[in-house]
PDB file as gemmi writes it, atoms N, CA and C in Angstrom:
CRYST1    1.000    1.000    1.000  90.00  90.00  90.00 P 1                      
ATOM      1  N   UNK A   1       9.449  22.847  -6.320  1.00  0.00           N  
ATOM      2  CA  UNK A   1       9.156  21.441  -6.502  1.00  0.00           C  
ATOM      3  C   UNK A   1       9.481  20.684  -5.223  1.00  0.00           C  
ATOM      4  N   UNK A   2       8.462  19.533  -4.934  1.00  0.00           N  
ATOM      5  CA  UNK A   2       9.432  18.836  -3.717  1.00  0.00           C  
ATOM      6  C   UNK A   2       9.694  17.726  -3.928  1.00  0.00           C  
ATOM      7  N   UNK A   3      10.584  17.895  -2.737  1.00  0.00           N  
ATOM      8  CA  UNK A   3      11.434  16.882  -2.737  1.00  0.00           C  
ATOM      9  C   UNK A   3      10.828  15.184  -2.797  1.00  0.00           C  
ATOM     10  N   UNK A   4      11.527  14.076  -3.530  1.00  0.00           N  
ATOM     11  CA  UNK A   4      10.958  13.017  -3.552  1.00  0.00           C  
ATOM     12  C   UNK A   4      11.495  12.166  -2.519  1.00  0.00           C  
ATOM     13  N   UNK A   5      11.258  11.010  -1.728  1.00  0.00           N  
ATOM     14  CA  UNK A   5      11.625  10.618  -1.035  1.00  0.00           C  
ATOM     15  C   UNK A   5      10.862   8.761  -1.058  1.00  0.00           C  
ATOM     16  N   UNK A   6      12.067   8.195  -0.844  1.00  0.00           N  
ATOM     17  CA  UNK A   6      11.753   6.948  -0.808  1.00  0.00           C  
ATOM     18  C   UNK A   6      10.013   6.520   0.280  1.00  0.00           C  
ATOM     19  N   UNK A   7       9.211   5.705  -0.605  1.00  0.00           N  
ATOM     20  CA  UNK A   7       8.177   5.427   0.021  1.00  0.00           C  
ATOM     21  C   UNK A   7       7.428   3.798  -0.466  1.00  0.00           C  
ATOM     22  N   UNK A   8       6.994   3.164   0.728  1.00  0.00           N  
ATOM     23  CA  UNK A   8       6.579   1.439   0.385  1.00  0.00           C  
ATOM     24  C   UNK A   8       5.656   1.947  -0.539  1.00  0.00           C  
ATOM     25  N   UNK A   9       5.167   1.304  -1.225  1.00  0.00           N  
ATOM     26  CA  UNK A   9       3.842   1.140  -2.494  1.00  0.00           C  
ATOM     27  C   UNK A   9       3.552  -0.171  -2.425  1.00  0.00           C  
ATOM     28  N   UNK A  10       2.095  -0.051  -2.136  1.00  0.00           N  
ATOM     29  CA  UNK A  10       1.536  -1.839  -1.967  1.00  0.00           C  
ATOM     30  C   UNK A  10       0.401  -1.628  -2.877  1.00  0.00           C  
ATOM     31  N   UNK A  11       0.090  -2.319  -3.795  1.00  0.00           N  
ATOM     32  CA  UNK A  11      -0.846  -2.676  -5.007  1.00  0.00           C  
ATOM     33  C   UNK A  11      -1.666  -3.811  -4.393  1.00  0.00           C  
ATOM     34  N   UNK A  12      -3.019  -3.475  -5.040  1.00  0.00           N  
ATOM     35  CA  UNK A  12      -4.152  -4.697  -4.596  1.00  0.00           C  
ATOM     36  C   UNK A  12      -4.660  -4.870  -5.868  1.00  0.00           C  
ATOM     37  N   UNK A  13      -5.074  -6.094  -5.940  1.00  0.00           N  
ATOM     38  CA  UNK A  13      -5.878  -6.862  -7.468  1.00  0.00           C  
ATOM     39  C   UNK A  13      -6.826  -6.371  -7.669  1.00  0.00           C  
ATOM     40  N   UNK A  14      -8.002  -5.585  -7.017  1.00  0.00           N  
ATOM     41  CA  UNK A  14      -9.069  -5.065  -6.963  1.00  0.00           C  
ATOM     42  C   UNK A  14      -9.150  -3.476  -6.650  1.00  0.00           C  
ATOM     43  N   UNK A  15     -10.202  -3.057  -6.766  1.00  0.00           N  
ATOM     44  CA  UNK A  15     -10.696  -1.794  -5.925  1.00  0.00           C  
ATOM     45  C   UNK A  15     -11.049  -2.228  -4.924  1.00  0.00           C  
ATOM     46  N   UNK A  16     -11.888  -3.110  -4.747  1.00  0.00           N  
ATOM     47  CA  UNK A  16     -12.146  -3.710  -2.912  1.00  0.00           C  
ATOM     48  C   UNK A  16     -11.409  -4.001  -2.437  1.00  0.00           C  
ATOM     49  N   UNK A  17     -10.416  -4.824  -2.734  1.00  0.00           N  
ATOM     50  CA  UNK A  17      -9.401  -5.334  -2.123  1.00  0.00           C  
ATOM     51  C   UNK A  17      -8.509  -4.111  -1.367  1.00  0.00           C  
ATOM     52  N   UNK A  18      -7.879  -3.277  -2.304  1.00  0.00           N  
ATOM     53  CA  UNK A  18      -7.667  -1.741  -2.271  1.00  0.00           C  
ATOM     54  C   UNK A  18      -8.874  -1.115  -0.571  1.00  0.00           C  
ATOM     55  N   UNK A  19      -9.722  -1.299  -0.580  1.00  0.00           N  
ATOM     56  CA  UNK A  19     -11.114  -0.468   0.428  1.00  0.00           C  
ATOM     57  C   UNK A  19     -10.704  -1.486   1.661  1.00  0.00           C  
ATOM     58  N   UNK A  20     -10.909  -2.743   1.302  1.00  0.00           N  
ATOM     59  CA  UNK A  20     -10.618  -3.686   2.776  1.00  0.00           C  
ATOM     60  C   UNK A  20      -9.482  -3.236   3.730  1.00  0.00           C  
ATOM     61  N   UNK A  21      -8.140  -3.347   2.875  1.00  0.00           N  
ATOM     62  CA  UNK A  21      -7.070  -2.661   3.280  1.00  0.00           C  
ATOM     63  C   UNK A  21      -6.884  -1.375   3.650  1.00  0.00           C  
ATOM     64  N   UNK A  22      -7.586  -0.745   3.080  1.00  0.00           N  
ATOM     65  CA  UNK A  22      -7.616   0.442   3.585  1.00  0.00           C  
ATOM     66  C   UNK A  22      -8.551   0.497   5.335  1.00  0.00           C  
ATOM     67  N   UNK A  23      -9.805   0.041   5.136  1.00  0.00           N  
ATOM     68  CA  UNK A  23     -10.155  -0.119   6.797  1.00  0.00           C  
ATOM     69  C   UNK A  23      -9.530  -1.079   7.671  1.00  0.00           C  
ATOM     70  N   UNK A  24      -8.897  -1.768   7.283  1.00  0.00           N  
ATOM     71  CA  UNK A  24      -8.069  -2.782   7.910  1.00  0.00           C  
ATOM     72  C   UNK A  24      -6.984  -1.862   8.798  1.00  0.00           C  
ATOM     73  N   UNK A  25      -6.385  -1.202   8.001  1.00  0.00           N  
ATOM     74  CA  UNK A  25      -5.173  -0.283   8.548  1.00  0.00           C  
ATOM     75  C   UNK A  25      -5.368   0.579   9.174  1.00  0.00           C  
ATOM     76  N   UNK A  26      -6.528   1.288   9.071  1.00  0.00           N  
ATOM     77  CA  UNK A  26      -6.717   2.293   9.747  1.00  0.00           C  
ATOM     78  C   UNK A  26      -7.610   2.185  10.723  1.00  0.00           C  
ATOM     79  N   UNK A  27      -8.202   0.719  11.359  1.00  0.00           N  
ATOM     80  CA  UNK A  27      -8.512   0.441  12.781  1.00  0.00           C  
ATOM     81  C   UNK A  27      -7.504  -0.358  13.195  1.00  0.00           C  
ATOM     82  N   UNK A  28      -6.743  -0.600  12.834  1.00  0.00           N  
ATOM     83  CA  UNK A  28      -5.223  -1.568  13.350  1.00  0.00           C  
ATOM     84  C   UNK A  28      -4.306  -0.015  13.496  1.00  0.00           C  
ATOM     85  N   UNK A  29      -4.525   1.040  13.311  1.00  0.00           N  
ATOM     86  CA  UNK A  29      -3.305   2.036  13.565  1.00  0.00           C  
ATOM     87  C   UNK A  29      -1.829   2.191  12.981  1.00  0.00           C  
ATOM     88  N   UNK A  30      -2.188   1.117  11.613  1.00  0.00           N  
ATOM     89  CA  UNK A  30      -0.643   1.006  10.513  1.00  0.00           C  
ATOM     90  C   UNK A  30      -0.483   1.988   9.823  1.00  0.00           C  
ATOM     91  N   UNK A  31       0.608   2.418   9.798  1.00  0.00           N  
ATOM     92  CA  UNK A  31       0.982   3.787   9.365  1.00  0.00           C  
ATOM     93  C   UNK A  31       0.826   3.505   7.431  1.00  0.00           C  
ATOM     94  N   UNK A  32       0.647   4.640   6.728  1.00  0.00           N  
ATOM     95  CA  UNK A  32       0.474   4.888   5.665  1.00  0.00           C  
ATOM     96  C   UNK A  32      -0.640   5.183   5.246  1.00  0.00           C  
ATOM     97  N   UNK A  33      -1.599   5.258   3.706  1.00  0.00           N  
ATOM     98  CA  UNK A  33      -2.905   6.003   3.114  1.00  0.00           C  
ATOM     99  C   UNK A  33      -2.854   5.610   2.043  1.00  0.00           C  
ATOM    100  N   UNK A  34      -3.990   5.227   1.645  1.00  0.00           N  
ATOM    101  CA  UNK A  34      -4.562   5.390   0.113  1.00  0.00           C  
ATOM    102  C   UNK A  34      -3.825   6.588  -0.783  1.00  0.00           C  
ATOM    103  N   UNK A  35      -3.406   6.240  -1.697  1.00  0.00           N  
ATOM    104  CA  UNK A  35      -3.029   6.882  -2.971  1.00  0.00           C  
ATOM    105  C   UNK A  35      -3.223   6.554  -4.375  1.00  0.00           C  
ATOM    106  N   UNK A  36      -3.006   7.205  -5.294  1.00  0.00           N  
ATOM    107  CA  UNK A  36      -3.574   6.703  -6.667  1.00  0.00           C  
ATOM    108  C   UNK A  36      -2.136   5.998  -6.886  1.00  0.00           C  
ATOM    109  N   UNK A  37      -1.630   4.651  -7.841  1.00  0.00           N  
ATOM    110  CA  UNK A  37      -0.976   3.854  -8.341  1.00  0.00           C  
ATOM    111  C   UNK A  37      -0.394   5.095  -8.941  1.00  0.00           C  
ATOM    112  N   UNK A  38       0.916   5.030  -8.517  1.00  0.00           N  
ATOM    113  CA  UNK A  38       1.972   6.027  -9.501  1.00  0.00           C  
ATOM    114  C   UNK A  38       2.182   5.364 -10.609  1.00  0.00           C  
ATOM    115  N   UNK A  39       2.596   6.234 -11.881  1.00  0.00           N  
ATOM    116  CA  UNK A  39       2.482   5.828 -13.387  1.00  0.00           C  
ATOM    117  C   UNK A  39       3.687   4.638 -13.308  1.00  0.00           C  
ATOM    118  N   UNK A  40       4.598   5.001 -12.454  1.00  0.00           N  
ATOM    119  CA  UNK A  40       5.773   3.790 -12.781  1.00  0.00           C  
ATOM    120  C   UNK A  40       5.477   2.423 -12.269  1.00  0.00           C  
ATOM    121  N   UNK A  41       4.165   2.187 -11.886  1.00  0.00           N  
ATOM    122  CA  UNK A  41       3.519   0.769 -11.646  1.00  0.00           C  
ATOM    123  C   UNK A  41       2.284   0.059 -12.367  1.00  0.00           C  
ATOM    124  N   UNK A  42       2.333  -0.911 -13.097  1.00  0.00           N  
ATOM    125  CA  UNK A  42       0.975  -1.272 -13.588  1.00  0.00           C  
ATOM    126  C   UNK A  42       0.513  -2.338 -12.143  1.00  0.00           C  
ATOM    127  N   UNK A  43      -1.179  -2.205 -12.294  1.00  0.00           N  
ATOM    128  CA  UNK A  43      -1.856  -2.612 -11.300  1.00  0.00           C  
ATOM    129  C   UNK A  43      -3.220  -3.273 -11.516  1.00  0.00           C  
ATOM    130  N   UNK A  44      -4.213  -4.039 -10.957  1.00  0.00           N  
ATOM    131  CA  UNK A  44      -4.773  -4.326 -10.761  1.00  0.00           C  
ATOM    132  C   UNK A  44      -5.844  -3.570 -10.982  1.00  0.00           C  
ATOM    133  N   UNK A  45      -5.792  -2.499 -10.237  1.00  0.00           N  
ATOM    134  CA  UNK A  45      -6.942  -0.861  -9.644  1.00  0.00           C  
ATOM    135  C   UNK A  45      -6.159   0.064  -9.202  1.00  0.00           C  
ATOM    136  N   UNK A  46      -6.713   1.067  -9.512  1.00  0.00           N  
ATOM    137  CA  UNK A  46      -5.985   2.364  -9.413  1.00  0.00           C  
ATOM    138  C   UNK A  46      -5.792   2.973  -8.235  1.00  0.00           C  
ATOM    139  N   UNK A  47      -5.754   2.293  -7.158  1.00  0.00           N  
ATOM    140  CA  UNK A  47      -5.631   2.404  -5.752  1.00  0.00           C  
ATOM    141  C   UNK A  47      -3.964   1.438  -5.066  1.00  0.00           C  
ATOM    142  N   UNK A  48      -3.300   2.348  -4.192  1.00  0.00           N  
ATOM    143  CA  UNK A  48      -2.306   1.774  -3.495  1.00  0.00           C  
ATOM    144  C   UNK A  48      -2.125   2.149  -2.713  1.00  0.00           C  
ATOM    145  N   UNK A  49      -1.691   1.646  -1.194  1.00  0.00           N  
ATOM    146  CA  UNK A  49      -1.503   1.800   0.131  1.00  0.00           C  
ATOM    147  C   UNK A  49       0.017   2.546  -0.151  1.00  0.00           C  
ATOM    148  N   UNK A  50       0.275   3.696   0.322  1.00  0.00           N  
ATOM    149  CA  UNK A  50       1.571   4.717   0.961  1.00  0.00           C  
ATOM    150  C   UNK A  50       2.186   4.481   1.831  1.00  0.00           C  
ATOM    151  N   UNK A  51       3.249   3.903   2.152  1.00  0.00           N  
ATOM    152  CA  UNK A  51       3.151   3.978   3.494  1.00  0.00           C  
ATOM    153  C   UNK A  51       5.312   4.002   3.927  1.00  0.00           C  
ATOM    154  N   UNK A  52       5.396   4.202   4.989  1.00  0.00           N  
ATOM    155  CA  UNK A  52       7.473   4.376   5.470  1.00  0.00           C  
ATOM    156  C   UNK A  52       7.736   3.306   4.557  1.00  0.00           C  
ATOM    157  N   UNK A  53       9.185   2.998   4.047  1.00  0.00           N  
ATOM    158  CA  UNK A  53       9.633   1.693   3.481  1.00  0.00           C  
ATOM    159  C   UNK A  53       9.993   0.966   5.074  1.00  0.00           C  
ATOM    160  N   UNK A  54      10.722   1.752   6.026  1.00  0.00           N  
ATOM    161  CA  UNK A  54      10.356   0.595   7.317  1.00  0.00           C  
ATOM    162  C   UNK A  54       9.610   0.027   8.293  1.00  0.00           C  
ATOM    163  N   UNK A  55       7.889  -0.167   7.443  1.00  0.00           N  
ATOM    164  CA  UNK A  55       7.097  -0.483   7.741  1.00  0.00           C  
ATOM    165  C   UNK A  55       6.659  -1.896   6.893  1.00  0.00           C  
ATOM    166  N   UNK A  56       7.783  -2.253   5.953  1.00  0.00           N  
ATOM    167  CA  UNK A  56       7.219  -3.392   5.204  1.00  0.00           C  
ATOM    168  C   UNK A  56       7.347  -4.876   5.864  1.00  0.00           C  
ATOM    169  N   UNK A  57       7.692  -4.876   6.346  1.00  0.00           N  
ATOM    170  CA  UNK A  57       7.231  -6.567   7.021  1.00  0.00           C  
ATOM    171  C   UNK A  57       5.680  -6.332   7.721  1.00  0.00           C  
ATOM    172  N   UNK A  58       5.789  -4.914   9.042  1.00  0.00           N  
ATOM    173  CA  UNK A  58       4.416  -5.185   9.664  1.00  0.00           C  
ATOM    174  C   UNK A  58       3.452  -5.246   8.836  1.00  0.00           C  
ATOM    175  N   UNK A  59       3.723  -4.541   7.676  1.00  0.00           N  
ATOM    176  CA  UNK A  59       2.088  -4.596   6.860  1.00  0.00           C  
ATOM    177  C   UNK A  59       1.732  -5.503   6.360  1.00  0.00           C  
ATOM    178  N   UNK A  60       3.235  -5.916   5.543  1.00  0.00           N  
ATOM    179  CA  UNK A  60       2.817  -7.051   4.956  1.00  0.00           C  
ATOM    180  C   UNK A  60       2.693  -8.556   5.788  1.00  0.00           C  
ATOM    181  N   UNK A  61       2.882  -8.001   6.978  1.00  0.00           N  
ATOM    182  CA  UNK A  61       2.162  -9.289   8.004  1.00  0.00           C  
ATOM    183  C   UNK A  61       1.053  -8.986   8.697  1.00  0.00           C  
ATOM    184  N   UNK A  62       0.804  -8.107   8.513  1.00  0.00           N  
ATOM    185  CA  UNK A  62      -0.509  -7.965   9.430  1.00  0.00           C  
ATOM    186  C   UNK A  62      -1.421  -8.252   7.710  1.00  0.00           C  
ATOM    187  N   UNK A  63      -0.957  -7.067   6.765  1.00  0.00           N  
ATOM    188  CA  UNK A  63      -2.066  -7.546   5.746  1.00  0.00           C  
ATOM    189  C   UNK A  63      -2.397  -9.170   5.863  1.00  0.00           C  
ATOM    190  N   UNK A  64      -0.982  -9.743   5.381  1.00  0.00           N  
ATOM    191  CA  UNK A  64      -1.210 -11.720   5.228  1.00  0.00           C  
ATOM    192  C   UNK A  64      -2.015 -12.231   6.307  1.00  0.00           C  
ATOM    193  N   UNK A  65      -1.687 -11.721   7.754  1.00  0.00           N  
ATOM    194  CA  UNK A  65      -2.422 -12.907   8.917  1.00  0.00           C  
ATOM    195  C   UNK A  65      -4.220 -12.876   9.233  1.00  0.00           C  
ATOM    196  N   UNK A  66      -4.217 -10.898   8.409  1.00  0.00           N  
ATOM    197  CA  UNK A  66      -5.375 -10.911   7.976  1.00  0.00           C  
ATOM    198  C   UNK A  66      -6.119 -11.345   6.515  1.00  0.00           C  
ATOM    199  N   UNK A  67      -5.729 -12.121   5.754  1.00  0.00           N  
ATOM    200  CA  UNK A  67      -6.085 -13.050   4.890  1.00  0.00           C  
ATOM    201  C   UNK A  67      -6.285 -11.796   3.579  1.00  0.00           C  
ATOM    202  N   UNK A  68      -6.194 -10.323   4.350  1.00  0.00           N  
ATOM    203  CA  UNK A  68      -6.207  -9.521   2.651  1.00  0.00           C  
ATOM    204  C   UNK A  68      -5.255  -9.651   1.774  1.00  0.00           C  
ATOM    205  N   UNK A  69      -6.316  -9.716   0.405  1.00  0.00           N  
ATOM    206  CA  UNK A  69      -5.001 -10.000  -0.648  1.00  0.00           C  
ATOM    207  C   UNK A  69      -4.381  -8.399  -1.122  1.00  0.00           C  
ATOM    208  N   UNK A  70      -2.848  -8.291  -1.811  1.00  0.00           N  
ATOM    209  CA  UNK A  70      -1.860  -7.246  -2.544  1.00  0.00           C  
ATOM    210  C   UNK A  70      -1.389  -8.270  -3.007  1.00  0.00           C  
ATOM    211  N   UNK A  71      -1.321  -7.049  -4.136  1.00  0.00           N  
ATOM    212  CA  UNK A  71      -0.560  -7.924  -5.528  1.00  0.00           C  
ATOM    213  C   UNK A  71       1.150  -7.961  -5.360  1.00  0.00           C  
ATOM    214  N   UNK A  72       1.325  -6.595  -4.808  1.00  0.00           N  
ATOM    215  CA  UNK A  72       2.644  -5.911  -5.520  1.00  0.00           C  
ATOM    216  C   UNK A  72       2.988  -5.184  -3.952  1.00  0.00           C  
ATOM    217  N   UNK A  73       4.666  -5.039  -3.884  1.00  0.00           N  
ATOM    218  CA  UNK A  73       4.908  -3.784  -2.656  1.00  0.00           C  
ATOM    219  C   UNK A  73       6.371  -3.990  -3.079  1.00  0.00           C  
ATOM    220  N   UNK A  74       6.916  -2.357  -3.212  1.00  0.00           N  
ATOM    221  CA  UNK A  74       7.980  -2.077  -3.626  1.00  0.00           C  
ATOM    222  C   UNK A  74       7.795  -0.554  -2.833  1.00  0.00           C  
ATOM    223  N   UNK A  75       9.517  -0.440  -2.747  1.00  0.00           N  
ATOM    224  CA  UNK A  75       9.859   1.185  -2.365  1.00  0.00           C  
ATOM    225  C   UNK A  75      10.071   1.968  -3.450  1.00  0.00           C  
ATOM    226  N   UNK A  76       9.688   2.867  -4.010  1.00  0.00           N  
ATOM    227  CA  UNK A  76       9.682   3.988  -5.145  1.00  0.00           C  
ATOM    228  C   UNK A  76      10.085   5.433  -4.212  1.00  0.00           C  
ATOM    229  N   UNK A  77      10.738   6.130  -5.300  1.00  0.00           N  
ATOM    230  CA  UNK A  77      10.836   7.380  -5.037  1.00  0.00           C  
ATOM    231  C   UNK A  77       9.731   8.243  -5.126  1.00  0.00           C  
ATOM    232  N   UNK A  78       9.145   8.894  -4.286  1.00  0.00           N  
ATOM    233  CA  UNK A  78       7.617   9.344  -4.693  1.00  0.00           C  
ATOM    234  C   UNK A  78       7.297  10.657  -4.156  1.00  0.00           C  
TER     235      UNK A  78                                                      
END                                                                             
């Protein structure tokens, strides 16, 4: 089995919203990936950004200054 390890989880209101963010990040070079919403979160869409827990301010400032919306971002064991 492996090991779990603390990881950011960012939730979007949509599936698009979820897709924007996702190309957003990955021509900006922000670390983390698409994953399915782990069961210990209700969501919007079944899509959530992965990503270090000491990456949560840049994202969640680069997400905000880029006007994409997330619902939700918490660190989970995952």
């Amino acid at each position: 089995m492996r090991e779990k390890k603390p990881a950011l989880i960012i939730t979007f209101p949509s599936t698009a919203a979820a897709m924007e963010a996702e190309s957003f990040c990955l021509e900006q070079g922000l670390p983390g990936r698409i994953i399915p919403v782990p069961r210990e979160i209700t969501a919007g869409c079944g899509l959530a950004w992965r990503a270090p827990p000491e990456a949560e301010a840049v994202l969640k400032g680069a997400l905000g200054a880029a006007g994409l919306a997330w619902s939700d971002a918490r660190v989970l064991e995952v």
